[in-house]
C-alpha positions in Angstrom: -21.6 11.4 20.2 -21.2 11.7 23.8 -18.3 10.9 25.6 -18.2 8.2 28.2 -17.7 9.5 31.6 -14.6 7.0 33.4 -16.2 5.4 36.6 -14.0 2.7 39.0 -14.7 1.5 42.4 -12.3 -0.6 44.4 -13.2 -3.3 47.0 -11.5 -4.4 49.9 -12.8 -8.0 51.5 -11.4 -9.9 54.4 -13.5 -13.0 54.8 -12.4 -13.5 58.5 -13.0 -9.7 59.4 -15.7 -8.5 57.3 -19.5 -9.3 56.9 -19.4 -8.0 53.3 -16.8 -6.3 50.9 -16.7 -2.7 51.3 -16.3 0.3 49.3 -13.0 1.6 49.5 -12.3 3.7 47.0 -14.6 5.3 44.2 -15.1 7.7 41.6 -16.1 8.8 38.1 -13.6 11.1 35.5 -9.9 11.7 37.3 -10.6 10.4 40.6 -11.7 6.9 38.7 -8.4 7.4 36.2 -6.4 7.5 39.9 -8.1 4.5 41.2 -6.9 2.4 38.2 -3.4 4.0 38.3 -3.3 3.4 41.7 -4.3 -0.6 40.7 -1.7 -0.8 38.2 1.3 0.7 40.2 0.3 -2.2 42.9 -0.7 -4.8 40.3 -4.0 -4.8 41.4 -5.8 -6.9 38.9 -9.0 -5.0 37.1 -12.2 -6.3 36.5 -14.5 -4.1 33.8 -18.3 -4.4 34.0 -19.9 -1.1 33.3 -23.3 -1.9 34.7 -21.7 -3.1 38.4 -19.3 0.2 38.2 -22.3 2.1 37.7 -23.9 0.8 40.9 -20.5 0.6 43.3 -20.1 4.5 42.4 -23.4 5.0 43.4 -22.6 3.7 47.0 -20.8 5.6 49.8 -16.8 5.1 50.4 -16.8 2.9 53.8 -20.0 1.0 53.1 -20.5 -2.8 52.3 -22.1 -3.6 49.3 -25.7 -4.7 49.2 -27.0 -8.3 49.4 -28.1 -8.0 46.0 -24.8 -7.5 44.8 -23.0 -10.5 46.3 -23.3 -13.0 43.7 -21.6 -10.7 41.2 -19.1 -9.5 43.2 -18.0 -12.9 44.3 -17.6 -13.7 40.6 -15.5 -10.8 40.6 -13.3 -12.1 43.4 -13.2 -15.6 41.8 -11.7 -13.5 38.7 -9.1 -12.3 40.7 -8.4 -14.9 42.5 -7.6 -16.4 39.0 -5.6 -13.9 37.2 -3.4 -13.1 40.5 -3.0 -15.9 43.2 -1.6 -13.3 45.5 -4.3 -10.7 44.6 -5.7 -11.7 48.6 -2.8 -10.0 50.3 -3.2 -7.0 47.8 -6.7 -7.0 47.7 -7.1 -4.5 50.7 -4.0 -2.6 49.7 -5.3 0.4 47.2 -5.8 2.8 49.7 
C-alpha cells in the first residue's frame, strides 16, 4: 500500500484589497507538514479536503485562485469564519 504524500496550501483574502484569495503558501511532504505547524502555532484554523489541496498545490505561490474555484473556497472561508470569529485578522498571517 502506498503511502499518501502530505499536501497543504494556505490562503490569504482581504475582501477590500484583493480581487480573489491568493496562494500564499504551498507544498506537498515537509514543506506541507510546516505549513500546518505553522497554522497551529498561530491558531490558524484547518480545513481538509484532499481533492481542493490537490488543485491549490498545483497553483503557483502569489497567484489568485481560479474562478472555478471560488464557490469552494468561500465555503472554506465560511468554515473558518465559524470555527474562529477572529480567524479574519489571522487569515493573512501564516507567512
Amino acid at each position: 500500500m502506498k503511502k499518501e504524500i502530505k499536501k497543504a496550501a494556505a490562503l490569504s483574502y482581504s475582501p477590500g484589497n484583493d480581487a480573489a484569495p491568493k496562494i500564499i503558501a504551498s507544498g506537498k511532504g515537509l514543506i506541507a507538514e510546516k505549513i500546518l505547524e505553522k497554522a497551529k502555532e498561530k491558531k490558524i484554523p484547518v480545513y481538509e479536503d484532499e481533492h481542493l489541496a490537490d488543485t491549490l498545490v498545483s497553483l503557483k505561490v502569489g497567484s489568485e485562485i481560479p474562478a472555478e474555484l471560488y464557490e469552494v473556497v468561500a465555503e472554506v472561508l465560511a468554515f473558518i469564519s465559524r470555527v474562529d470569529e477572529s480567524a479574519g485578522r489571522k487569515f493573512g498571517r501564516l507567512r
